[in-house]
C-alpha distance (Angstrom), angle and dihedral (degrees) to the residues before:
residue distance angle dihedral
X1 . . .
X2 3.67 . .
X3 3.75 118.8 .
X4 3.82 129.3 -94.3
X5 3.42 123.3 -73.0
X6 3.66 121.2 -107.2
X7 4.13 90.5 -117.1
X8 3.95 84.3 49.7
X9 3.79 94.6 63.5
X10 3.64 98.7 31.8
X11 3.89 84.0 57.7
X12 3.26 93.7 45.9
X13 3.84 98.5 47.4
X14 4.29 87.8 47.7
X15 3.73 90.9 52.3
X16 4.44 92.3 45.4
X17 3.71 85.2 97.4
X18 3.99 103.1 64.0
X19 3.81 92.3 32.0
X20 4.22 88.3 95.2
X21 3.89 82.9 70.9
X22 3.71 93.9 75.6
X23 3.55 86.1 77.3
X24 3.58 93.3 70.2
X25 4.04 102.1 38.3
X26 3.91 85.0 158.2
X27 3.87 92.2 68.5
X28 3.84 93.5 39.3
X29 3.92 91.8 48.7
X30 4.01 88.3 41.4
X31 4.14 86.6 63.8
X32 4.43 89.9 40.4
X33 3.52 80.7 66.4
X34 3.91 106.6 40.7
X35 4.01 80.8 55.0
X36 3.44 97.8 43.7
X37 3.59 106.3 38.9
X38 3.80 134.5 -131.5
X39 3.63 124.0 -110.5
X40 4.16 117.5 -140.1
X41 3.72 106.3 -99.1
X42 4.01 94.6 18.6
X43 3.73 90.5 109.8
X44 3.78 97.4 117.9
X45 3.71 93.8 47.4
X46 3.62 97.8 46.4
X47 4.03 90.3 51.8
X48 3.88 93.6 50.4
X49 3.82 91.0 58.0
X50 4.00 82.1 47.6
X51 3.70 96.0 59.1
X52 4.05 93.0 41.1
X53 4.39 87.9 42.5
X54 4.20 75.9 57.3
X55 3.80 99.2 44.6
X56 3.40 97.9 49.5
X57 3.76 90.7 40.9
X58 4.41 76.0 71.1
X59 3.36 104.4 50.1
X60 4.20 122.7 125.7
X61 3.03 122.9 -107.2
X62 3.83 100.9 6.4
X63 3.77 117.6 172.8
X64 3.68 129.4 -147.6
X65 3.35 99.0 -105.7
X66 4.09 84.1 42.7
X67 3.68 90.4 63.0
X68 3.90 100.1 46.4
X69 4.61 88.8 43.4
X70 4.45 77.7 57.1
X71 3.82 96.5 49.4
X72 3.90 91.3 46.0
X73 3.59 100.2 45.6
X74 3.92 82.6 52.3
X75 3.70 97.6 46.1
X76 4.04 88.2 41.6
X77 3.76 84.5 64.7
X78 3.79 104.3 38.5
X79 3.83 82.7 50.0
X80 3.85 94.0 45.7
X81 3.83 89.7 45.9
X82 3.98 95.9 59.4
X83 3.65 93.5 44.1
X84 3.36 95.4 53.7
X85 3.54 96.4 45.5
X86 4.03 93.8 44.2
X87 3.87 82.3 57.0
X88 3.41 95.9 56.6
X89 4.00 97.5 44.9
X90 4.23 82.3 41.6
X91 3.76 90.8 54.1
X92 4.48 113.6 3.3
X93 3.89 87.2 -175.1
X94 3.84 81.2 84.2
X95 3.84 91.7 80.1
X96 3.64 98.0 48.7
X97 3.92 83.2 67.6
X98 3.65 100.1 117.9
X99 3.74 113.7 -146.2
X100 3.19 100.9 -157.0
X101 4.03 131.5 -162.9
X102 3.93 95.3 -20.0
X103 3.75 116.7 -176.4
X104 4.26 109.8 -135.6
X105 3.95 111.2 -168.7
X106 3.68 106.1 -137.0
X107 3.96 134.4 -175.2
X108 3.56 146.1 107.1
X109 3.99 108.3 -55.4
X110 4.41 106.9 -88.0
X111 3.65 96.5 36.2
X112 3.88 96.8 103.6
X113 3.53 102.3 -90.5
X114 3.64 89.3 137.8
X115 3.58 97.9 51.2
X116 3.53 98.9 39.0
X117 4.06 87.2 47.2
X118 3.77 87.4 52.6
X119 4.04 102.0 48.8
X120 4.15 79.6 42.8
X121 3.94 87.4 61.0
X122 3.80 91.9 45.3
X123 3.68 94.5 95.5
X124 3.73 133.6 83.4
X125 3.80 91.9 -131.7
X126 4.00 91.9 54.8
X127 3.80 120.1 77.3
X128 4.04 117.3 -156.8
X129 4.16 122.6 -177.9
X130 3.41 106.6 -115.7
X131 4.07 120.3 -133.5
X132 3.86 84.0 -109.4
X133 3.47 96.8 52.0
X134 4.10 91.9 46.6
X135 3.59 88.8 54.4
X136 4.06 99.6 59.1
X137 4.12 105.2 7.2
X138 3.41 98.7 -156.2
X139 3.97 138.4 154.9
X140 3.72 114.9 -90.4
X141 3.43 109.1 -62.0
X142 3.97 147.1 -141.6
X143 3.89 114.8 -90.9
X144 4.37 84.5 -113.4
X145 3.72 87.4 52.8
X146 3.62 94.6 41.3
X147 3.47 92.7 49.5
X148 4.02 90.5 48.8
X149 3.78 97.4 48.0
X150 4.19 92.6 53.4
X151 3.59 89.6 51.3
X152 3.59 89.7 48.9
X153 3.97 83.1 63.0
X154 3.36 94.5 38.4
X155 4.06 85.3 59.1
X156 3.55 84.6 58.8
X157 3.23 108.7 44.7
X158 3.43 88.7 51.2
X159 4.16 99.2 48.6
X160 3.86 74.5 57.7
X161 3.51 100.0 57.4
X162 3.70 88.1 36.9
X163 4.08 101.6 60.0
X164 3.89 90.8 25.0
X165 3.60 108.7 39.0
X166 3.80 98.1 163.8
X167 3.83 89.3 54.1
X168 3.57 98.2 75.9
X169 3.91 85.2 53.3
X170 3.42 87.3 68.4
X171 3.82 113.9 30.7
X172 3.91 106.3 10.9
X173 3.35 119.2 -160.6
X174 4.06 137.6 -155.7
X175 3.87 131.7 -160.7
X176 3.77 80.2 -145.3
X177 3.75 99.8 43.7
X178 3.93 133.6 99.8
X179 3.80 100.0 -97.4
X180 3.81 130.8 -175.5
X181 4.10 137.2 -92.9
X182 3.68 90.8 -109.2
X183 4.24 87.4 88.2
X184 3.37 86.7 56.6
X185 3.67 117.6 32.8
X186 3.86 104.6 88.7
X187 3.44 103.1 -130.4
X188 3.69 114.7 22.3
X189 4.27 129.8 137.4
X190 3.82 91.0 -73.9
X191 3.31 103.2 110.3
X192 4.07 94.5 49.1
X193 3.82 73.7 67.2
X194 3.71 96.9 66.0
X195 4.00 107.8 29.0
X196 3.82 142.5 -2.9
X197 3.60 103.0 -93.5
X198 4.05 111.2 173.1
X199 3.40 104.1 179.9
X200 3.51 92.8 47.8
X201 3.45 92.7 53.6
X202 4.06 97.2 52.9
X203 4.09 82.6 44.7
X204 3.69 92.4 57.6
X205 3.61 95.3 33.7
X206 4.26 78.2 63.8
X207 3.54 103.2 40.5
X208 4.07 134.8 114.1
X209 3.79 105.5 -136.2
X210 4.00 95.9 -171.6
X211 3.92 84.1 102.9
X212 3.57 85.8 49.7
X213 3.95 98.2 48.0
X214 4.40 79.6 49.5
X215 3.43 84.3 58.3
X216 3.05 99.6 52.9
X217 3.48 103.4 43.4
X218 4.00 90.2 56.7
X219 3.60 87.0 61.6
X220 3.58 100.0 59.5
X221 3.73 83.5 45.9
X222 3.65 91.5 57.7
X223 3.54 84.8 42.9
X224 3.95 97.8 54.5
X225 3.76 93.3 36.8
X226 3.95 110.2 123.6
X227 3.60 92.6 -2.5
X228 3.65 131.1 98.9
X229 3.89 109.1 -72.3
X230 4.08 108.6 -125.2
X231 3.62 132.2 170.2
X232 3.71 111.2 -81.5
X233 3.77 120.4 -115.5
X234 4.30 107.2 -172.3
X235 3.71 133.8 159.9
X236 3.38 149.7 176.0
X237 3.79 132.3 157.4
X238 3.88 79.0 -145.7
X239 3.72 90.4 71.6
X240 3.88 91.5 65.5
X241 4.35 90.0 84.4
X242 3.90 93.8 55.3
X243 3.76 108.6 40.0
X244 3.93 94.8 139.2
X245 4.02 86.3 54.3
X246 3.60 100.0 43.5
X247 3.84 83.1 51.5
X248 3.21 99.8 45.3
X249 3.83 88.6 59.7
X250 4.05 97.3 42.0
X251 4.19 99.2 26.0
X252 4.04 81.7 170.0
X253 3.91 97.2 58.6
X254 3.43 124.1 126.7
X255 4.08 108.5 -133.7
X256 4.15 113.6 -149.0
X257 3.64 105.5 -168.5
X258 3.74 114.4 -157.1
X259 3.72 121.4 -154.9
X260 3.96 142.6 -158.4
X261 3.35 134.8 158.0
X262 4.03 98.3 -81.5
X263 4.15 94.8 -137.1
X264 3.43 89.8 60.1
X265 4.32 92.1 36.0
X266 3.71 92.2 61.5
X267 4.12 99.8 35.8
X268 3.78 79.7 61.9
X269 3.07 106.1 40.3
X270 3.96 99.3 48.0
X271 3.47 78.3 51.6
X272 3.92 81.0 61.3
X273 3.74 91.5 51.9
X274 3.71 91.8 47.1
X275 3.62 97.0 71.0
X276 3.52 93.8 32.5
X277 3.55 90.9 57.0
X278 3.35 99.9 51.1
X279 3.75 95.2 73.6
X280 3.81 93.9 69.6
X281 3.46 106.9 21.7
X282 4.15 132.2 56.6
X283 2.65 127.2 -147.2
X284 3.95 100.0 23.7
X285 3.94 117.8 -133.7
X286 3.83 99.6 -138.7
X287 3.68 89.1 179.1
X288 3.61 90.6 42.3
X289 3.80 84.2 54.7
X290 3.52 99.9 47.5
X291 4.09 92.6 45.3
X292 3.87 89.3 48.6
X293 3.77 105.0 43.0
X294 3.78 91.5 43.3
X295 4.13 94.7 49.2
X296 4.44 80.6 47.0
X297 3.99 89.0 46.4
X298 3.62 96.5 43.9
X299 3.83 91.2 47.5
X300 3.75 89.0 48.6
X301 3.51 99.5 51.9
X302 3.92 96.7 45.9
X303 4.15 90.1 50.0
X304 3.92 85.2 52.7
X305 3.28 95.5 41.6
X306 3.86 92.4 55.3
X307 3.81 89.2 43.8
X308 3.87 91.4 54.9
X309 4.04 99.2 69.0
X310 4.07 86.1 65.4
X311 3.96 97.8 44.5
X312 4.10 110.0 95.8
X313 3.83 118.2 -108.9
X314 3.78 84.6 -122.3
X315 3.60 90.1 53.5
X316 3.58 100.0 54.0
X317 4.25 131.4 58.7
X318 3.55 115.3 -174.3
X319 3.99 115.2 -147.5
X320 3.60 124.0 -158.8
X321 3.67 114.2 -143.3
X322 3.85 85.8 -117.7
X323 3.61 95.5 71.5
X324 3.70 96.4 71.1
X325 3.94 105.0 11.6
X326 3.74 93.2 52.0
X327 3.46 112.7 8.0
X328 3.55 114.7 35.5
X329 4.13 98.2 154.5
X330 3.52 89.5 65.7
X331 3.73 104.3 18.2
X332 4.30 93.6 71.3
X333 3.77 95.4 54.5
X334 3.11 91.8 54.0
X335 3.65 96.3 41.8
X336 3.69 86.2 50.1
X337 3.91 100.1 47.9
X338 3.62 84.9 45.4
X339 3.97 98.4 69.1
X340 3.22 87.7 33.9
X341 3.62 105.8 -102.0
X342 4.01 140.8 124.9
């Protein structure tokens, strides 16, 4: 693995000074929420990001930077949470938005979801959330607002590039680009991503994610509120552990199901990890990484699995990596015809 790159450890060296506060998470979450806000009834929701705020406060080897990426993905969500849920009581129309027959590209990470989620967005008719949008849901907004919430994402895209330059090689991202559910779904794999965080991991391993899936939905309601409505084009590999919840939540969805042979699916994508990882945690565990991602995969892939015998025919459209990786010309039309779209 190469070494760190020069922004990296000058990050890390200007953020030395407030890394003592991890070891009192409960005071730093205590202020997330003070900023953020706390919807009535939210209770529940505001707790879980409490415990996993506290978890990852423990994990080895936790850098700097590490520390401050885990208290903004938490206060991303807590602030995400109460906006969406001030829309709603501000303007309850916003549920009866139907979503109605989305498409959610599914699959083990490295099969082509991305690609085959991006030439799905491609037309007119077809609406994708943009990273942007995913970072701050929010009603349409003013062209000065607009404005500042893409270069919000553009800040982030390119911290990214900056302290992981090699990660953009391998799964680019755009402010302005269809992105997936995981930046929106409250409690998805990402933080595996970032740091070793066990009792997370047996806690999500547990969990119910209808309530999540809700979630969810409401923010693509916020999302399409006053705006055109388009067929919905999501995806997230992450959505391959909780099938049954994700339909529970959209029974009309269409599923496409990308596949790769899974030896060469999780080389690459702990490879992913890898450079990911190396952000927030030093040194990085690549046998940790490996052991971890393929007990997650593994788990993943046998839930979906299982969920797949009571999904529809007509509901599901399975893509071999070959349509997009290798065969593109005839790969889309097919891809196309198969959701039923032109």
């Amino acid at each position: 693995m190469s070494s760190t790159p020069l922004a990296l450890a000058l990050a890390d060296l200007a953020l030395r000074p407030a890394f003592g506060s991890r070891r009192n998470p409960g005071r730093i979450f205590d202020r997330m929420v003070v900023e953020t806000g706390e919807a009535p009834g939210d209770r529940q929701f505001v707790d879980d990001f409490r415990s996993l705020l506290g978890w990852w406060a423990k994990a080895e080897h936790l850098t700097p930077v590490g520390w401050q990426a885990a208290q903004g993905h938490v206060r991303r969500h807590l602030a995400n949470r109460a906006r969406v849920r001030r829309l709603i009581a501000e303007h309850p129309e916003i549920e009866r938005e139907p979503i109605e027959r989305p498409v959610f590209v599914v699959g083990l990470p490295r099969t082509a979801t991305t690609v085959t989620h991006a030439v799905l967005s491609v037309s007119d008719e077809h609406r994708s959330p943009l990273l942007w949008e995913l970072l701050a849901p929010e009603l349409e907004l003013p062209p000065r607002q607009r404005r500042r919430a893409i270069t919000a994402g553009r800040r982030m895209v390119r911290g990214t590039d900056l302290f992981a330059p090699r990660f953009r090689d391998i799964h680019a991202m755009a402010a302005e680009g269809p992105e997936e559910c995981t930046f929106a779904l409250p409690h998805a794999l990402m933080p595996f991503s970032q740091a070793r965080i066990p009792e997370y991991r047996e806690w999500h391993c547990a969990r119910d994610f209808t309530a999540d899936y809700r979630y969810l939905k409401q923010v693509y309601q916020v999302l399409q509120y006053g705006r055109p409505r388009r067929r919905w084009m999501l995806k997230s590999p992450m959505h391959l552990e909780n099938l049954d919840a994700l339909r529970t939540v959209f029974p009309d969805a269409t599923l496409v199901w990308c596949h790769r042979d899974p030896v060469t699916v999780v080389a690459s994508f702990c490879s992913l990890i890898e450079h990911g990882m190396a952000v927030s945690t030093r040194p990085v565990d690549l046998t940790g990484i490996g052991a971890t991602w393929l007990g997650l995969l593994s788990r993943a892939m046998t839930r979906g699995l299982a969920a797949r015998a009571a999904i529809p025919a007509q509901q599901l459209v399975d893509a071999p990596y070959a349509w997009l990786g290798s065969e593109p010309a005839t790969g889309a039309p097919k891809l196309f015809a198969a959701v039923g779209a032109r």
